[in-house]
mmCIF file as Biopython writes it, N, C-alpha, C and O atoms, coordinates in Angstrom:
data_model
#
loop_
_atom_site.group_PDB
_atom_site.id
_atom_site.type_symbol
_atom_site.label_atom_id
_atom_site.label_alt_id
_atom_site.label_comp_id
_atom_site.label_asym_id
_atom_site.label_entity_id
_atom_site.label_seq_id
_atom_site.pdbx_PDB_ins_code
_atom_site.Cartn_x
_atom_site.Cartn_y
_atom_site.Cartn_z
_atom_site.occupancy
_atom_site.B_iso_or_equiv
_atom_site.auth_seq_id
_atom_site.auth_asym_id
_atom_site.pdbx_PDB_model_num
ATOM 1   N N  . UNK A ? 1  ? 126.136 88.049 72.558  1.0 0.0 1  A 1 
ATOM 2   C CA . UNK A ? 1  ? 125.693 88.654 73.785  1.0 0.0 1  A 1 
ATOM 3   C C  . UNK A ? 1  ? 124.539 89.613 73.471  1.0 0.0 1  A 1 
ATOM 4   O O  . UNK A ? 1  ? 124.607 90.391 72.519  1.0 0.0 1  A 1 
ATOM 5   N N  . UNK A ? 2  ? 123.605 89.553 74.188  1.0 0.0 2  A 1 
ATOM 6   C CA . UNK A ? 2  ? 122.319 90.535 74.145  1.0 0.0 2  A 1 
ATOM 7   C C  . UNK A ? 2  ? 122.850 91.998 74.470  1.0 0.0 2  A 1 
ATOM 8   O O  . UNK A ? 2  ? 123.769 92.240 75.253  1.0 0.0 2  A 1 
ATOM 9   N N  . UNK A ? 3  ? 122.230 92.800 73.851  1.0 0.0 3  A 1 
ATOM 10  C CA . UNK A ? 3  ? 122.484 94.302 74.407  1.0 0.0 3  A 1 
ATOM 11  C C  . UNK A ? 3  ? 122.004 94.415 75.905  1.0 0.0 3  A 1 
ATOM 12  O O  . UNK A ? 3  ? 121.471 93.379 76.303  1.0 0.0 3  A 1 
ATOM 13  N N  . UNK A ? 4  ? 122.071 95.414 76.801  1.0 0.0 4  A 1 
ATOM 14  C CA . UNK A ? 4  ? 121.726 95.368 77.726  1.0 0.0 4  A 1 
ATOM 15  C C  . UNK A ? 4  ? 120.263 95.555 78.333  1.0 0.0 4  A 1 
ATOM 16  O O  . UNK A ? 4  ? 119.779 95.212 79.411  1.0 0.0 4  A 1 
ATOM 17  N N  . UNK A ? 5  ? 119.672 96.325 77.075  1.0 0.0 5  A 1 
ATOM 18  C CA . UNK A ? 5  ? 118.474 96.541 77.253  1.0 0.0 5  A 1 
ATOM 19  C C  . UNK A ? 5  ? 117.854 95.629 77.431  1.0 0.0 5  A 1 
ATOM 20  O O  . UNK A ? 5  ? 117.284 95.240 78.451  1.0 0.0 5  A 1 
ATOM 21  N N  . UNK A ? 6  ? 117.971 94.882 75.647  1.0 0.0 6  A 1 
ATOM 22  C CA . UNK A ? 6  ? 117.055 93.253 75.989  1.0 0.0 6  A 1 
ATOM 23  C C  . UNK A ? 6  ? 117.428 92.540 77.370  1.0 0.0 6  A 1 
ATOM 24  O O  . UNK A ? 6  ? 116.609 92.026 78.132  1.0 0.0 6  A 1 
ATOM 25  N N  . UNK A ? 7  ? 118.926 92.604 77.572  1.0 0.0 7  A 1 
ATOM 26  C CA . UNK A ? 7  ? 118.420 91.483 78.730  1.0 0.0 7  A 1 
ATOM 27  C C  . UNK A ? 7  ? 118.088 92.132 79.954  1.0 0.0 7  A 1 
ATOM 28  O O  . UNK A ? 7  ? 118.340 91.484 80.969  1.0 0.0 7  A 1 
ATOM 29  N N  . UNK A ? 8  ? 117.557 93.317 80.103  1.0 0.0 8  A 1 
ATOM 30  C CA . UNK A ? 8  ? 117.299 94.050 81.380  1.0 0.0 8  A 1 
ATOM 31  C C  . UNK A ? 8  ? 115.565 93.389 81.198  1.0 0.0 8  A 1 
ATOM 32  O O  . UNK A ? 8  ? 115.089 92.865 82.206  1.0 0.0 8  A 1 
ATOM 33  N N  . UNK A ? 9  ? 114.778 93.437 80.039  1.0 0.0 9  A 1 
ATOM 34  C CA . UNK A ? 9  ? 113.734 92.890 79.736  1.0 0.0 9  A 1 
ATOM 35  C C  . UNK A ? 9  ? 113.538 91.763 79.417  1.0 0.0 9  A 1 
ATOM 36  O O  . UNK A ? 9  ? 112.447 91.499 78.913  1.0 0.0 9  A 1 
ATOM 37  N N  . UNK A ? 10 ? 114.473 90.770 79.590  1.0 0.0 10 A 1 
ATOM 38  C CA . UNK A ? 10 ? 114.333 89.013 79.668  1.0 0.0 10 A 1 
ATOM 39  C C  . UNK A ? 10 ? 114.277 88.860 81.309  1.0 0.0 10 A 1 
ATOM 40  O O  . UNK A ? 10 ? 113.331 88.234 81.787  1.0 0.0 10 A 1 
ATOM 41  N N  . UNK A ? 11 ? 115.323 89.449 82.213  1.0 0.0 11 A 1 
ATOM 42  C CA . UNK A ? 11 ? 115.487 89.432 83.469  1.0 0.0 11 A 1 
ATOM 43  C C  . UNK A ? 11 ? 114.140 89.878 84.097  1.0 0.0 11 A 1 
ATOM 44  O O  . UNK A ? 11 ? 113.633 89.176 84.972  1.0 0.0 11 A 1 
ATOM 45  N N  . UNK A ? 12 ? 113.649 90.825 83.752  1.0 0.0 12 A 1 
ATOM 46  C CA . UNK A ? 12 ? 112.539 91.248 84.894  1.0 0.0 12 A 1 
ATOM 47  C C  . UNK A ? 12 ? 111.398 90.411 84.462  1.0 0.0 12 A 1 
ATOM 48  O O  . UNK A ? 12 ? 110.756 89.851 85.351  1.0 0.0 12 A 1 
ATOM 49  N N  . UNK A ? 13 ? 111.049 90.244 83.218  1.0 0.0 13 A 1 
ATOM 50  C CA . UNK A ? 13 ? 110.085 88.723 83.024  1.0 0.0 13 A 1 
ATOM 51  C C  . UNK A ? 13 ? 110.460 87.803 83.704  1.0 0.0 13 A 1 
ATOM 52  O O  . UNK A ? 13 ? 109.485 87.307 84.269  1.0 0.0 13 A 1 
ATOM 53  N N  . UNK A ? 14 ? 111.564 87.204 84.003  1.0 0.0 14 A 1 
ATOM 54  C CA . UNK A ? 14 ? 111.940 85.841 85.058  1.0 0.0 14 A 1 
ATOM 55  C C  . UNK A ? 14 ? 111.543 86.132 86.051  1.0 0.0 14 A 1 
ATOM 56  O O  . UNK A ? 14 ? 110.572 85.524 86.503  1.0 0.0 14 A 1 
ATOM 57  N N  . UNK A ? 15 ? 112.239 87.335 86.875  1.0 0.0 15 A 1 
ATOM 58  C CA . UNK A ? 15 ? 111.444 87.705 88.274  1.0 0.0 15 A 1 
ATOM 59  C C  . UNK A ? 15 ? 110.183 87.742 88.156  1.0 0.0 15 A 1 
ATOM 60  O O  . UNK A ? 15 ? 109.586 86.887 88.811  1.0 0.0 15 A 1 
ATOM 61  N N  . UNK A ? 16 ? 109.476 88.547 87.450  1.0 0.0 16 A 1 
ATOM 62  C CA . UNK A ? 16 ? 107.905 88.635 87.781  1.0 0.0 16 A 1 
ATOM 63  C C  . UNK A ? 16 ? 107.739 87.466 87.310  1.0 0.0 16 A 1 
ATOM 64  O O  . UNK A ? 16 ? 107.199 87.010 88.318  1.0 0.0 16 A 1 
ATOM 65  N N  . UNK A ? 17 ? 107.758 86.661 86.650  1.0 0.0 17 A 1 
ATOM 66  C CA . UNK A ? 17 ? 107.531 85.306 86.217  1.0 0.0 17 A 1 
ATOM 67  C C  . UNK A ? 17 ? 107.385 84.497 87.782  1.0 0.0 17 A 1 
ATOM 68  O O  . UNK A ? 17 ? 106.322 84.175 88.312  1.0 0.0 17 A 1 
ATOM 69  N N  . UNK A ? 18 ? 108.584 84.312 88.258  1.0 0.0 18 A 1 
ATOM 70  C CA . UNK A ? 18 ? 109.194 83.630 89.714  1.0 0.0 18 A 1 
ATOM 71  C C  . UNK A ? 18 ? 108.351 83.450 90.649  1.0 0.0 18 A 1 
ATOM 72  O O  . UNK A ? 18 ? 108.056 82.448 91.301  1.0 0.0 18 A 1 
ATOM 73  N N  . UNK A ? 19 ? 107.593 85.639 90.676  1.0 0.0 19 A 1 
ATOM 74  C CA . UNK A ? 19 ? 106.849 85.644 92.110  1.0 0.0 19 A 1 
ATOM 75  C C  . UNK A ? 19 ? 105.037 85.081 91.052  1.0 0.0 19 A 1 
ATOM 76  O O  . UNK A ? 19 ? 104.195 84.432 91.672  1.0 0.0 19 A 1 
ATOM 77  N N  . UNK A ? 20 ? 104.806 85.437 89.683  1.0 0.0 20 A 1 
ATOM 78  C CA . UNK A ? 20 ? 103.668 85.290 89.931  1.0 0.0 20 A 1 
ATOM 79  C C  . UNK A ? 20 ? 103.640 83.878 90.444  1.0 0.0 20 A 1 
ATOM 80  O O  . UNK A ? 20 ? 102.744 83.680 91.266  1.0 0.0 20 A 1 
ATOM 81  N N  . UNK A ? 21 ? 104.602 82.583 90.084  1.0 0.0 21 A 1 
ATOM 82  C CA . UNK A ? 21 ? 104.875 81.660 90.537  1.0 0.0 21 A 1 
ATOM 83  C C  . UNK A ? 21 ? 104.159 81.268 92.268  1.0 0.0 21 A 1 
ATOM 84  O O  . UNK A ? 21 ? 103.284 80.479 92.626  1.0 0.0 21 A 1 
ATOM 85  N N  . UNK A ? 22 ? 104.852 82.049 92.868  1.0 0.0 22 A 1 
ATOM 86  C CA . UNK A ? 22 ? 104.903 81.934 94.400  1.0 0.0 22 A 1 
ATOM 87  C C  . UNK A ? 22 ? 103.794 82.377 94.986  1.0 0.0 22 A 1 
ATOM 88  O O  . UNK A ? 22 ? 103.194 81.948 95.972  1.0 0.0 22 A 1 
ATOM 89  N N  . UNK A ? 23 ? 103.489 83.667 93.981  1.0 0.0 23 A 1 
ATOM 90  C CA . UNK A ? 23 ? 102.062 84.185 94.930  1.0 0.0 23 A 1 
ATOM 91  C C  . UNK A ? 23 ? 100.783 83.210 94.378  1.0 0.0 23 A 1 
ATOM 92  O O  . UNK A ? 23 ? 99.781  83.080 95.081  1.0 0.0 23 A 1 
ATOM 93  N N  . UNK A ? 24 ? 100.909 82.501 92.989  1.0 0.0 24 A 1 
ATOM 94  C CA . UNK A ? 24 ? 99.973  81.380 93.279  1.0 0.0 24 A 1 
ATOM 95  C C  . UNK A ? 24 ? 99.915  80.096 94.147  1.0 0.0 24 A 1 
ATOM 96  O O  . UNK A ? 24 ? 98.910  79.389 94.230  1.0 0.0 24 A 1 
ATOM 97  N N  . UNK A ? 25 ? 101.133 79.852 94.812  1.0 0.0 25 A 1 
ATOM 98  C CA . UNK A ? 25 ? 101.320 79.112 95.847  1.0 0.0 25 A 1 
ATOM 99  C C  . UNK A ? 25 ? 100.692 79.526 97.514  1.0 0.0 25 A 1 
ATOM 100 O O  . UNK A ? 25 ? 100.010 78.848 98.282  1.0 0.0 25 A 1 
ATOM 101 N N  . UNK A ? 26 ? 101.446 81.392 97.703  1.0 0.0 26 A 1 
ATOM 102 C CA . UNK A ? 26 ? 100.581 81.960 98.810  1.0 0.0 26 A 1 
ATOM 103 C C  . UNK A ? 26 ? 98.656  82.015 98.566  1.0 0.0 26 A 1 
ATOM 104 O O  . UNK A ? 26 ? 97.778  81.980 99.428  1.0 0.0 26 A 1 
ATOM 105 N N  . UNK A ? 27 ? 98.557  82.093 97.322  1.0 0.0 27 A 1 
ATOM 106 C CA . UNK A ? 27 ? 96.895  81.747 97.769  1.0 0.0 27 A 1 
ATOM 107 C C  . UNK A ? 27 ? 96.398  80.906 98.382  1.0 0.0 27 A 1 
ATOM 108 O O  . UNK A ? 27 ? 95.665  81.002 99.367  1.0 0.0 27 A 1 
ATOM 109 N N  . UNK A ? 28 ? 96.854  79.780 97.703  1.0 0.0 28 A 1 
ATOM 110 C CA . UNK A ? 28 ? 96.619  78.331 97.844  1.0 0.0 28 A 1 
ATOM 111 C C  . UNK A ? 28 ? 97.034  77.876 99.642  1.0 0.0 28 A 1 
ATOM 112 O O  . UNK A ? 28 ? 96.708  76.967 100.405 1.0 0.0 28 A 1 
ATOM 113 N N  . UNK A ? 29 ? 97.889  79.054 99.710  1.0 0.0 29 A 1 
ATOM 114 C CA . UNK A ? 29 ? 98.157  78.497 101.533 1.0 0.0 29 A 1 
ATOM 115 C C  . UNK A ? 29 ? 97.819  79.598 102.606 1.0 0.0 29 A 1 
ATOM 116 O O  . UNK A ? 29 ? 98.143  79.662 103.792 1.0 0.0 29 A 1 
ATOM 117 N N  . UNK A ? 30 ? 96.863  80.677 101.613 1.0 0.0 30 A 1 
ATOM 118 C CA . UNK A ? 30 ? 96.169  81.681 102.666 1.0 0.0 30 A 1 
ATOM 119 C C  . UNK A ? 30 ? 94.463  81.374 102.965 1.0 0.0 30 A 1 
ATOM 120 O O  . UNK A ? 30 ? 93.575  82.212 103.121 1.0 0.0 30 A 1 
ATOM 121 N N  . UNK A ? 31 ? 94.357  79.847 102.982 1.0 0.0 31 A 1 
ATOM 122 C CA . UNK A ? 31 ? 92.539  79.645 102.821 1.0 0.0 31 A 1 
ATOM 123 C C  . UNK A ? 31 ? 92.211  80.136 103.653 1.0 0.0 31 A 1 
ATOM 124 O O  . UNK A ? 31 ? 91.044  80.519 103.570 1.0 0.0 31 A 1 
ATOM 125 N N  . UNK A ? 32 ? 93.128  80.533 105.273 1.0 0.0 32 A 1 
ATOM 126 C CA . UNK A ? 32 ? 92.167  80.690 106.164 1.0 0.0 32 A 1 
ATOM 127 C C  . UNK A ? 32 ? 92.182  82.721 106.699 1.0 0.0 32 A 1 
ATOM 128 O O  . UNK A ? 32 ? 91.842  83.273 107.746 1.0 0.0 32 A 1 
ATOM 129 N N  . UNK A ? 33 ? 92.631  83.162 105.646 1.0 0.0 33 A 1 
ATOM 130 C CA . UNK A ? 33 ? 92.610  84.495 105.659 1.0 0.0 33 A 1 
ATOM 131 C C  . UNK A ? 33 ? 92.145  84.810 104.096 1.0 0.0 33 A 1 
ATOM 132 O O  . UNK A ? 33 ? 92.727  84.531 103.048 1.0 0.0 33 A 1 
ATOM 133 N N  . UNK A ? 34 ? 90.892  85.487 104.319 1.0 0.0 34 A 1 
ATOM 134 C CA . UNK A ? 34 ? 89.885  85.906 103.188 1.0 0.0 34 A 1 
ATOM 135 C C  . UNK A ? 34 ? 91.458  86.578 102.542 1.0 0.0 34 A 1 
ATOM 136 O O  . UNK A ? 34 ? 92.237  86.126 101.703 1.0 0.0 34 A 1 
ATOM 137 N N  . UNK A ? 35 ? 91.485  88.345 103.691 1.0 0.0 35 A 1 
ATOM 138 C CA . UNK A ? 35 ? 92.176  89.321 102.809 1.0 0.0 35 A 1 
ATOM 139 C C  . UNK A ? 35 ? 93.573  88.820 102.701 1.0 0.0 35 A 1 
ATOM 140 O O  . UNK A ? 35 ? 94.341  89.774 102.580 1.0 0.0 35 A 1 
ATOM 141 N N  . UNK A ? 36 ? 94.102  87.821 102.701 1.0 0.0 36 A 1 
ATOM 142 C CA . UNK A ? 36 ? 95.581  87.601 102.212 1.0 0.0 36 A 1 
ATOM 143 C C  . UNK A ? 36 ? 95.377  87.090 100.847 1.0 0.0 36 A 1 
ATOM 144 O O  . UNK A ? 36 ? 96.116  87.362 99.901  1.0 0.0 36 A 1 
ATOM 145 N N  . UNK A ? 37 ? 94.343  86.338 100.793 1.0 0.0 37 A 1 
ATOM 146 C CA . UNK A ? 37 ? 93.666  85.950 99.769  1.0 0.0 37 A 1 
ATOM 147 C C  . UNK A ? 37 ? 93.809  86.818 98.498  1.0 0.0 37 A 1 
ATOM 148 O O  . UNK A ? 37 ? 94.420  86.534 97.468  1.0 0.0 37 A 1 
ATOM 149 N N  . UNK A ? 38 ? 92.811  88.429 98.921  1.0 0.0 38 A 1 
ATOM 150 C CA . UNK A ? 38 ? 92.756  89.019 97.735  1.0 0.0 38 A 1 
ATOM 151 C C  . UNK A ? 38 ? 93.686  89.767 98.064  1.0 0.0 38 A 1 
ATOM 152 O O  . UNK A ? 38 ? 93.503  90.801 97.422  1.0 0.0 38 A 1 
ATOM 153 N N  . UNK A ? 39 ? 94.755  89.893 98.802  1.0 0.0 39 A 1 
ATOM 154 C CA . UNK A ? 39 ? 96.234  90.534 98.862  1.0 0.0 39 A 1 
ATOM 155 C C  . UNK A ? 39 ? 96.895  90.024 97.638  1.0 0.0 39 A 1 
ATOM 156 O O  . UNK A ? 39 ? 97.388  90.602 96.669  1.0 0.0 39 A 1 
ATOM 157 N N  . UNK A ? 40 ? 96.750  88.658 97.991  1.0 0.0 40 A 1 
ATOM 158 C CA . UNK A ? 40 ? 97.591  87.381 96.882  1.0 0.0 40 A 1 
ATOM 159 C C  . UNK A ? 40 ? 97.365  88.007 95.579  1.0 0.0 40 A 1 
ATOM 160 O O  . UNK A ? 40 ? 98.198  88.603 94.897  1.0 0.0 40 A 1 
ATOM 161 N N  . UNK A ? 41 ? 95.918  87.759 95.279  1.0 0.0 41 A 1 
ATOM 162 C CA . UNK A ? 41 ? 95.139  87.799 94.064  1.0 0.0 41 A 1 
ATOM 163 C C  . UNK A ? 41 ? 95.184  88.961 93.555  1.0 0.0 41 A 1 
ATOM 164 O O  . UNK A ? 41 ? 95.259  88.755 92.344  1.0 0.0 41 A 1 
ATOM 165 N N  . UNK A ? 42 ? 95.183  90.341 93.782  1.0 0.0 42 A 1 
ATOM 166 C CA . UNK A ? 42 ? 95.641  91.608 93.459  1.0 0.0 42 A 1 
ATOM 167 C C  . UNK A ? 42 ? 96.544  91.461 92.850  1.0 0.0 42 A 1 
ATOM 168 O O  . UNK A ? 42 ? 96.641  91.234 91.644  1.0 0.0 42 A 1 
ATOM 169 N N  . UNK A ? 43 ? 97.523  91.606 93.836  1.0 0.0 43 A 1 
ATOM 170 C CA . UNK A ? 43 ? 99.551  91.422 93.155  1.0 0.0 43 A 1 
ATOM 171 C C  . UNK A ? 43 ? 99.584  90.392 92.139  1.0 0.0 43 A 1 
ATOM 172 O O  . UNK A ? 43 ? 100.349 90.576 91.192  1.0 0.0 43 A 1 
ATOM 173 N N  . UNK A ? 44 ? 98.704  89.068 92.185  1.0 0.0 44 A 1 
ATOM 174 C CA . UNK A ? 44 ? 98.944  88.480 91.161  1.0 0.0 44 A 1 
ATOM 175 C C  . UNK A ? 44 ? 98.273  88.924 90.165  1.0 0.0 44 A 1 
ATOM 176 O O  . UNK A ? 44 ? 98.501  88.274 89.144  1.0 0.0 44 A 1 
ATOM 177 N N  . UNK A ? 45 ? 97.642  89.644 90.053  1.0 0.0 45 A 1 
ATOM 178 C CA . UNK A ? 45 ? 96.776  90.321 88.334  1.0 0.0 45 A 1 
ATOM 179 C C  . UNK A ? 45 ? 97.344  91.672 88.000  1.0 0.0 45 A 1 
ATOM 180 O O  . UNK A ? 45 ? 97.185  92.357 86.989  1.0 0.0 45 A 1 
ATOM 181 N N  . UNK A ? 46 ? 98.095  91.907 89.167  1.0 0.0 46 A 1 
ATOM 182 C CA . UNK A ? 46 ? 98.871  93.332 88.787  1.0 0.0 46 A 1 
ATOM 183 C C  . UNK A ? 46 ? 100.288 92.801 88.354  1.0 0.0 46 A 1 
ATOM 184 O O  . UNK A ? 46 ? 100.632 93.676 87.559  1.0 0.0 46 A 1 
ATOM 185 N N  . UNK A ? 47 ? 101.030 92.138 88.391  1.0 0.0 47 A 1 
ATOM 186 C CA . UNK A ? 47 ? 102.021 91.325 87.785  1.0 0.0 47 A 1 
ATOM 187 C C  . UNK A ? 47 ? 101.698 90.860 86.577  1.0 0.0 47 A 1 
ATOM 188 O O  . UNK A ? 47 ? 102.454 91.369 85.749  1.0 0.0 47 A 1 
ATOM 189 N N  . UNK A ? 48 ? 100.954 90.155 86.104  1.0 0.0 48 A 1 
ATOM 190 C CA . UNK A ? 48 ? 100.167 89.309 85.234  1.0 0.0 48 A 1 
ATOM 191 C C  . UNK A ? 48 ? 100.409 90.541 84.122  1.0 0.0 48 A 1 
ATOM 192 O O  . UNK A ? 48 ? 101.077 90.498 83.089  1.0 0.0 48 A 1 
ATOM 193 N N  . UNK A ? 49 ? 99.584  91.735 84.724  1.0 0.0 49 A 1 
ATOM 194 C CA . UNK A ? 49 ? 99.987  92.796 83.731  1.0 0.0 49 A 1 
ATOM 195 C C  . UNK A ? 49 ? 101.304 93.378 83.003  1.0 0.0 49 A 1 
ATOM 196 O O  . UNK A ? 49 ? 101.414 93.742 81.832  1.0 0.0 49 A 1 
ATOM 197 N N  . UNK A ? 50 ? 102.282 93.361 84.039  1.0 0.0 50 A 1 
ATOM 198 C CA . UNK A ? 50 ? 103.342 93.200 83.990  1.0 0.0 50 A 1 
ATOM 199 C C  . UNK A ? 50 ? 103.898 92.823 82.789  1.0 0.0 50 A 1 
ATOM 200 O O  . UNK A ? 50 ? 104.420 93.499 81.902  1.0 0.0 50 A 1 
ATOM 201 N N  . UNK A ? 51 ? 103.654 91.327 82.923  1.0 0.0 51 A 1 
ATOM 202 C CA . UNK A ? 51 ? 104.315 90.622 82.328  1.0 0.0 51 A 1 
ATOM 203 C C  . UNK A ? 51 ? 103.876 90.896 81.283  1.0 0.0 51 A 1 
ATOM 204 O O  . UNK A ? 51 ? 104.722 91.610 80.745  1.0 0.0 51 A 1 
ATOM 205 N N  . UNK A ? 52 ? 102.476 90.678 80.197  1.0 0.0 52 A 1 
ATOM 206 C CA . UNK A ? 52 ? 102.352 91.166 79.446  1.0 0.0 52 A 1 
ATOM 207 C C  . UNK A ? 52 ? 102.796 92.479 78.826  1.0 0.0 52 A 1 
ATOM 208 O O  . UNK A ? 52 ? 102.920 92.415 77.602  1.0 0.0 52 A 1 
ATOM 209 N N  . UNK A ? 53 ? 103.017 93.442 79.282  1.0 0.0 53 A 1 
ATOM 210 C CA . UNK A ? 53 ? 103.730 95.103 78.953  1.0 0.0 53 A 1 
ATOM 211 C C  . UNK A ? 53 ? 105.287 94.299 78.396  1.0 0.0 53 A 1 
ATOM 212 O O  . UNK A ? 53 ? 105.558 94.128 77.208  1.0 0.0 53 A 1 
ATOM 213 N N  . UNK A ? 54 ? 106.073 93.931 79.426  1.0 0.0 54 A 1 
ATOM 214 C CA . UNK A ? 54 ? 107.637 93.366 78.882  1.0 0.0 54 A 1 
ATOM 215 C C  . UNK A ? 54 ? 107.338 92.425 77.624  1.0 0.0 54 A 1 
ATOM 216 O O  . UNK A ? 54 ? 107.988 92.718 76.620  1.0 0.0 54 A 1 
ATOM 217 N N  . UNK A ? 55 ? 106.400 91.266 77.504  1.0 0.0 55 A 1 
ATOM 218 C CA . UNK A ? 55 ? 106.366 90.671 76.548  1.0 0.0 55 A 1 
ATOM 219 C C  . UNK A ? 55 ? 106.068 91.755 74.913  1.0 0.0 55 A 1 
ATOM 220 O O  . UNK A ? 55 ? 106.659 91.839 73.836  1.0 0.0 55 A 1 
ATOM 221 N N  . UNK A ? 56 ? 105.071 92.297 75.406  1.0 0.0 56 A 1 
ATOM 222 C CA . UNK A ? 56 ? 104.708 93.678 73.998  1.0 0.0 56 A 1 
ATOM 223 C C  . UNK A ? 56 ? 106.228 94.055 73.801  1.0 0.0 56 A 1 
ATOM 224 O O  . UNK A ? 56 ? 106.794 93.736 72.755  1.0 0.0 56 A 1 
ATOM 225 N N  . UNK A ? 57 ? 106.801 94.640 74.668  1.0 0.0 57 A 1 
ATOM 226 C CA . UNK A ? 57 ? 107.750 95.531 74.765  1.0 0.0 57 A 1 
ATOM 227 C C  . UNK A ? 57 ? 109.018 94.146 74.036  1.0 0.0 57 A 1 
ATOM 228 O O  . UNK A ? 57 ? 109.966 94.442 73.309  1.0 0.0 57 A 1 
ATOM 229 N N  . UNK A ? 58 ? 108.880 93.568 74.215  1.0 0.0 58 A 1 
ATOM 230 C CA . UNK A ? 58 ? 109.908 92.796 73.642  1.0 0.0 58 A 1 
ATOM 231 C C  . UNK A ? 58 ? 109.971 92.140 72.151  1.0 0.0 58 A 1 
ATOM 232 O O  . UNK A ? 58 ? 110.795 92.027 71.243  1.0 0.0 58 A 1 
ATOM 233 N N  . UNK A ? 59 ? 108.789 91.818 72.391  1.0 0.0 59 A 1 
ATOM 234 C CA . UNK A ? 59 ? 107.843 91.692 70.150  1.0 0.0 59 A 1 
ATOM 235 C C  . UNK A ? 59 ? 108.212 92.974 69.797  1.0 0.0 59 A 1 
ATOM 236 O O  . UNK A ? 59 ? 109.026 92.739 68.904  1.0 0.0 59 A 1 
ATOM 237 N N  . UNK A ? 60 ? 108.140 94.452 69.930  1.0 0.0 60 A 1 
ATOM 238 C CA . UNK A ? 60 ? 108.505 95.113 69.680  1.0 0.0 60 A 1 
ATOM 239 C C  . UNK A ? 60 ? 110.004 95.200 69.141  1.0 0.0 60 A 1 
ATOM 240 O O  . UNK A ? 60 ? 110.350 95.290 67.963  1.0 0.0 60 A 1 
ATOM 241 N N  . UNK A ? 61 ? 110.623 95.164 70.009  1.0 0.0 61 A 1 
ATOM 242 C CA . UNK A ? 61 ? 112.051 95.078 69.736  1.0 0.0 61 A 1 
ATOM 243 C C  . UNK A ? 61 ? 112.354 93.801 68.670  1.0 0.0 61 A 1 
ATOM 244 O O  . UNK A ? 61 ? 113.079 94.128 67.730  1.0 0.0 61 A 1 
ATOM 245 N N  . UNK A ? 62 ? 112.033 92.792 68.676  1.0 0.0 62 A 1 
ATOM 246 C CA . UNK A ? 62 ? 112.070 91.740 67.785  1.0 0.0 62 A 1 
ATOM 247 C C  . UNK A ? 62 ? 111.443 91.921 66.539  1.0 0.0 62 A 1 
ATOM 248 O O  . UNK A ? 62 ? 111.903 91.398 65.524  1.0 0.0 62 A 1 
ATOM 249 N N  . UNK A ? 63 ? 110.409 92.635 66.531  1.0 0.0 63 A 1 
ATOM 250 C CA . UNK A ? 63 ? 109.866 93.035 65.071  1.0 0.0 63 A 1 
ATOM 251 C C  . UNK A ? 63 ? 110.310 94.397 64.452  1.0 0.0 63 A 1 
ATOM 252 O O  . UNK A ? 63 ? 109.783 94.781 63.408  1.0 0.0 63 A 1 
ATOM 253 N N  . UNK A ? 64 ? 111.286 95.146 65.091  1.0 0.0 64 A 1 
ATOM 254 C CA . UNK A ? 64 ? 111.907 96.188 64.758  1.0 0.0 64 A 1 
ATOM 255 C C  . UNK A ? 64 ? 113.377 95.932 64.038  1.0 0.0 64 A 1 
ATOM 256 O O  . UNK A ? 64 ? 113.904 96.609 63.155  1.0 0.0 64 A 1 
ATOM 257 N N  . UNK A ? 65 ? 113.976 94.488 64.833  1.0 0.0 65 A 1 
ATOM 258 C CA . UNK A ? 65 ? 115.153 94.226 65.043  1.0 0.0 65 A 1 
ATOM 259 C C  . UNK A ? 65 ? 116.154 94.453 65.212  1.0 0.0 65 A 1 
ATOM 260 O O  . UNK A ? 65 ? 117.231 94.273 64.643  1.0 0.0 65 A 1 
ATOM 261 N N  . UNK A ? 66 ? 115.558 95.194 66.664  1.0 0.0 66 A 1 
ATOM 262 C CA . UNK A ? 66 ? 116.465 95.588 67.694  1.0 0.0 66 A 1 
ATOM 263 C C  . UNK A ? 66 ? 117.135 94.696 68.945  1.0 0.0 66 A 1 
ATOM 264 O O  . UNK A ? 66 ? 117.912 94.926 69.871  1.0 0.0 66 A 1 
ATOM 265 N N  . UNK A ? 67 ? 116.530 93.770 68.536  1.0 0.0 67 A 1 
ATOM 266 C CA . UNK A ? 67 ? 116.593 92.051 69.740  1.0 0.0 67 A 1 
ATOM 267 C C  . UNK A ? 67 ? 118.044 91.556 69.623  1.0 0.0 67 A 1 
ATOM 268 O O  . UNK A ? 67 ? 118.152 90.435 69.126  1.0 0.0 67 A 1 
ATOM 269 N N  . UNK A ? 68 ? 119.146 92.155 69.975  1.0 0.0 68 A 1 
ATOM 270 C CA . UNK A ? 68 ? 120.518 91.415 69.944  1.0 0.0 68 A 1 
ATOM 271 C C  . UNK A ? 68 ? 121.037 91.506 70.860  1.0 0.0 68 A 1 
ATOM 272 O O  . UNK A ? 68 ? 122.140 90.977 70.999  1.0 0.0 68 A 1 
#
């Protein structure tokens, strides 16, 4: 079993994983609204970031070997 930490940081990568998922789908079905557009496109590069921070944050823990 994972400690709780790690899997508090496997879990929120899936979610943000999920929506960046979806909000590349809402672009793709906001053509006819510019600003939903860069609504979409925002949240999706501010997630994007996201995800990268948990991934660091998790090499971390794995190269410490703290990952159990």
């Amino acid at each position: 079993m994972l400690k709780n930490n790690n899997h508090n940081l496997i879990h929120q990568l899936s979610e943000i994983s999920d929506s960046t998922w979806r909000m590349n789908k809402y672009i793709d079905e906001a053509n006819e609204c510019e600003a939903c557009r860069s609504l979409w496109s925002g949240l999706l590069s501010d997630y994007e970031k996201h995800i990268a921070l948990l991934k660091e944050e998790m090499g971390r823990h794995v190269s410490e070997g703290k990952f159990e």
